[in-house]
C-alpha positions in Angstrom: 59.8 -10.9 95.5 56.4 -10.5 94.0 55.3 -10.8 90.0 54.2 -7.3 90.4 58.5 -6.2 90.9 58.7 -8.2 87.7 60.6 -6.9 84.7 62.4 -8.2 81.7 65.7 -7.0 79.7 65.6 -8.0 76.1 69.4 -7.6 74.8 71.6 -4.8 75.4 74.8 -3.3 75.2 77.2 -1.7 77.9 74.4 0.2 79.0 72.1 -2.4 79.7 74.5 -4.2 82.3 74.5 -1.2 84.7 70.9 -0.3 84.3 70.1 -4.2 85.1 72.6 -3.9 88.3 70.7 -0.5 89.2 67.1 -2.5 89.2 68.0 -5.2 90.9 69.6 -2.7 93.9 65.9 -1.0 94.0 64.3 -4.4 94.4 62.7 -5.0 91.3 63.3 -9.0 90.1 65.2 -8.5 87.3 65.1 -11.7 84.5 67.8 -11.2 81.8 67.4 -12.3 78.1 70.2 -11.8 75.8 73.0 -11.8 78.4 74.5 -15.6 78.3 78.1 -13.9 78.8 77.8 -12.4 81.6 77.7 -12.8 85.2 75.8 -11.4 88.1 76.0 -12.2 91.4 72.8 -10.1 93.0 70.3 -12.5 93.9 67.3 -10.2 92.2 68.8 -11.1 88.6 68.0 -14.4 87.0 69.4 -15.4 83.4 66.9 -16.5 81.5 66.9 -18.1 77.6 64.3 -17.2 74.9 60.9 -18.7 75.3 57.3 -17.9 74.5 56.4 -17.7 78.3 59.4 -15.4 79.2 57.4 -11.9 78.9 54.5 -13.9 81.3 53.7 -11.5 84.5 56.3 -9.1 83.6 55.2 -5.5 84.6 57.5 -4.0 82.3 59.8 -4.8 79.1 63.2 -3.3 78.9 64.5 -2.8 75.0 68.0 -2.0 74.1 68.2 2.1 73.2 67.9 1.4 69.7 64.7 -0.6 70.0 64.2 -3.4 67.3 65.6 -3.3 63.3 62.7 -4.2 60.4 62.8 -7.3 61.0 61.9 -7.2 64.9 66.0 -8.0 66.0 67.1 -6.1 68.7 71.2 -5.3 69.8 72.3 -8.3 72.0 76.4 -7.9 72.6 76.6 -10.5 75.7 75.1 -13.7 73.6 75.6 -15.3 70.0 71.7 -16.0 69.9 69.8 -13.7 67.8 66.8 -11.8 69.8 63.8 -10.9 67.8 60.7 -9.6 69.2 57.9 -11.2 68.0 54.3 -11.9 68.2 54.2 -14.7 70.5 56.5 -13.0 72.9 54.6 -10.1 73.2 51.0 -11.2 73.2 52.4 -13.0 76.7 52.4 -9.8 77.9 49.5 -9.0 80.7 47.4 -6.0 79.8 48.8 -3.9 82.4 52.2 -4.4 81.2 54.4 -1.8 79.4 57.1 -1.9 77.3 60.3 0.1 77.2 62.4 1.7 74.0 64.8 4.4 73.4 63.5 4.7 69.8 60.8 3.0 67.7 60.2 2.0 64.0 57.0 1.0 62.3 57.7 -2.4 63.0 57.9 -2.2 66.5 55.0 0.1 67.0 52.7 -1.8 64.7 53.6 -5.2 67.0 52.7 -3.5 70.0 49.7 -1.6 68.9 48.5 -4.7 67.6 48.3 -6.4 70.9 47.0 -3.2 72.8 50.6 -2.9 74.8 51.3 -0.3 76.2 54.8 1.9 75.5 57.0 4.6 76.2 59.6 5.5 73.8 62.3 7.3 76.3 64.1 9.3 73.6 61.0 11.3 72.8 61.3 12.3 76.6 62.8 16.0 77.4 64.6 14.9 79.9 66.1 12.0 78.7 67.4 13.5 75.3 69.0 16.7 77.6 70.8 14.3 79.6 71.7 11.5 77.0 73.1 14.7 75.0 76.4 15.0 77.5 77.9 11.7 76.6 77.1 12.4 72.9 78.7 15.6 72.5 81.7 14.5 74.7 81.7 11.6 72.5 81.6 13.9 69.3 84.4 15.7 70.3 86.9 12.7 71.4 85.4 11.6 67.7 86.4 14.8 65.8 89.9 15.1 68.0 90.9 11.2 66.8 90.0 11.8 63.1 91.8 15.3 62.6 95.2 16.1 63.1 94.8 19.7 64.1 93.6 21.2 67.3 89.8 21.1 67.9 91.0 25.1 69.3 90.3 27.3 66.8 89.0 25.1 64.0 85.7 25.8 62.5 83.1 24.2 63.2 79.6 23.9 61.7 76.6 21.9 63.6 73.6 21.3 61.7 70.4 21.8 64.1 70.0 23.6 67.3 67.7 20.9 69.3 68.5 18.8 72.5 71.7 17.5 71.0 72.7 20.6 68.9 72.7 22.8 71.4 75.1 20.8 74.3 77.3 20.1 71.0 77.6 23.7 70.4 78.1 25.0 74.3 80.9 22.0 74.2 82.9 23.1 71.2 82.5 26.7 72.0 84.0 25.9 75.6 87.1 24.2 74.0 87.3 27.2 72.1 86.2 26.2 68.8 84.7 28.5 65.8 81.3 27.5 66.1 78.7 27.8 63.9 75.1 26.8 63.7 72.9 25.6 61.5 68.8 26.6 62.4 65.7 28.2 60.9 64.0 29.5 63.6 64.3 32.8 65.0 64.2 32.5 68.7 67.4 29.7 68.2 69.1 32.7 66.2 68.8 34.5 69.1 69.7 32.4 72.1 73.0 31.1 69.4 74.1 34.6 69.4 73.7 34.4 72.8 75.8 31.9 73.3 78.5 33.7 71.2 78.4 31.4 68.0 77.6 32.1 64.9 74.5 31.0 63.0 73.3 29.8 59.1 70.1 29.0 57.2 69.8 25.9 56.2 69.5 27.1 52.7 72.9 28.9 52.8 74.8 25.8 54.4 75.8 24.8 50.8 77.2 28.4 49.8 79.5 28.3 53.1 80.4 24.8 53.5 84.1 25.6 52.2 84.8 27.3 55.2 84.4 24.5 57.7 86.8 22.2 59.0 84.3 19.6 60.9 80.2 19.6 60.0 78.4 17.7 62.7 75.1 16.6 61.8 72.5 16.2 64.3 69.2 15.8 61.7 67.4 12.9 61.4 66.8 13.7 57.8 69.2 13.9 54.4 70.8 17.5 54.8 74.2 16.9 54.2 73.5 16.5 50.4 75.6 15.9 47.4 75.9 19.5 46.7 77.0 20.4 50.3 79.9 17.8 49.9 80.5 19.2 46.7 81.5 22.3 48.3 83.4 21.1 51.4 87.4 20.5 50.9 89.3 17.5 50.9 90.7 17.6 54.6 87.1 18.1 56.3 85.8 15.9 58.6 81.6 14.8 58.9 80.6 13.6 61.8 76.4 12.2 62.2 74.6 11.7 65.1 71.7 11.6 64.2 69.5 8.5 64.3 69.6 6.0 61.4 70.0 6.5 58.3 71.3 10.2 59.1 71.3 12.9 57.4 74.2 12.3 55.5 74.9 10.9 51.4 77.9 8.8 52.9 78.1 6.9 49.9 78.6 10.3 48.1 80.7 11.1 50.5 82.9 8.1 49.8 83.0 8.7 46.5 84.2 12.5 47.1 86.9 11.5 49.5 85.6 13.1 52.5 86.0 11.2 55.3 82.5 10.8 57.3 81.8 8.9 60.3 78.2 8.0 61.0 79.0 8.1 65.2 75.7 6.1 66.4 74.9 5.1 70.2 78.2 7.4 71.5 76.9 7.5 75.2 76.7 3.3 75.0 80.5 2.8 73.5 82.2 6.1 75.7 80.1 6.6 78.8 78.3 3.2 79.7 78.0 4.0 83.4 77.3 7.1 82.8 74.2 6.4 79.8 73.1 3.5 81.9 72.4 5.5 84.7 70.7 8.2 83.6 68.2 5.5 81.6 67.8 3.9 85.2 67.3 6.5 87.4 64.3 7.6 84.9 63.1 4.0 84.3 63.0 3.5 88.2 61.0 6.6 88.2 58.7 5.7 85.5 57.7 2.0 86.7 57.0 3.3 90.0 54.4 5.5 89.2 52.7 3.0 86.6 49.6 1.9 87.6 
């Protein structure tokens, strides 16, 4: 094993375990921070604790999905410790080195650009966002099937945005044979929703037609799902947000109104582990083996 086959997982979730058991198969020497409850038995993955000299060599850095919070602390389920990335962690890193993230915030991008690291954020990746979108919109639906007690058959549906994730969530309720309808501004997703045999809104005329939907699934990174929206939706309708935090959701508005929302973050992590984790592998694998 050389320092070149190097890499390090800072904290994780369900995810992380099978990505980590995937990189030490390929042969890459695997050191594992955050992960104190675990056990693995492949000779490529070492356990290590945090320390200023842990990122030392390391060709890459692996971040949990949802990268770090304000404060630099990223998700670590498998050890009580709390993992922050700081300064002196990452100016260990060699110049060569990159680091890995799902998403990133200001304070993550600012640590790294400070220190001239390298980074890739995977989400912002086509490929990546296509596949992750399976688990989420199965996830969505197992969501919406849980917290109603009518058939997701028939019910109508509303999906705010027609990107990566909007448009898998709308082929998957349409399949179960849901009254879909979509939420977009742009003409050419008019045309490929009609297409695909749902129906579609304006943005500006969500609010107007909001009574008539039974679920609104939310798939904007921004506030859409305003006060007046809620205003109009009836007591027995269901929101369910995927998008990225904080949503696009007023859920303390929501509260307040009664309607019952669920802000449904990381769904491929908590219903599809294996299934996340490989995908995130297979394209990590990829990625590390082509940087120089």
């Amino acid at each position: 094993m050389t320092k070149e086959n190097k890499i390090v997982i800072f904290g994780g979730d369900q995810r992380t375990v099978h990505m980590i058991q995937q990189f030490a198969a390929f042969g890459l020497e695997v050191i594992v921070v955050g992960f104190d409850e675990m056990h693995f038995n492949h000779e490529n993955i070492t356990r290590e604790v945090v320390k200023d000299s842990i990122f030392q060599d390391a060709k890459a850095v692996i971040l949990p999905v949802g990268g770090t919070d304000g404060r630099g602390e990223v998700v670590a389920l498998f050890t009580t410790d709390k993992l922050i990335l700081t300064h002196s962690y990452i100016e260990q890193l060699p110049s060569h080195a990159v680091v890995y993230t799902g998403i990133a915030n200001n304070y993550l991008v600012d640590l790294l650009e400070k220190h001239h690291i390298h980074y890739n954020i995977l989400f912002n990746r086509n490929d990546v966002a296509i596949l992750n979108s399976i688990p989420t919109a199965e996830g969505t639906l197992q969501i919406a099937m849980e917290q109603t007690n009518h058939t997701i058959h028939q019910s109508e549906i509303v999906i705010v945005g027609f990107g990566r994730i909007g448009i898998t969530m709308a082929r998957l309720f349409k399949a179960v044979g849901a009254k879909t309808t979509v939420v977009t501004r742009n003409a050419d997703e008019k045309a490929r929703i009609i297409e695909m045999g749902c129906s579609f809104l304006s943005f500006e005329s969500l609010e107007k037609h909001m009574h008539r939907f039974d679920i609104c699934i939310n798939t904007v990174p921004s506030l859409i799902v305003t006060k007046n929206v809620i205003d109009q939706m009836n007591a027995q309708s269901l929101i369910i947000d995927v998008a990225s935090a904080p949503g696009g959701v007023d859920f303390s508005y929501a509260k307040q109104s009664g309607i019952r929302a669920v802000h449904a973050l990381g769904i491929p992590g908590k219903t599809a582990p294996i299934t996340a984790g490989h995908i995130l592998a297979d394209i990590l694998v990829d990625l590390m083996s082509n940087q120089s």
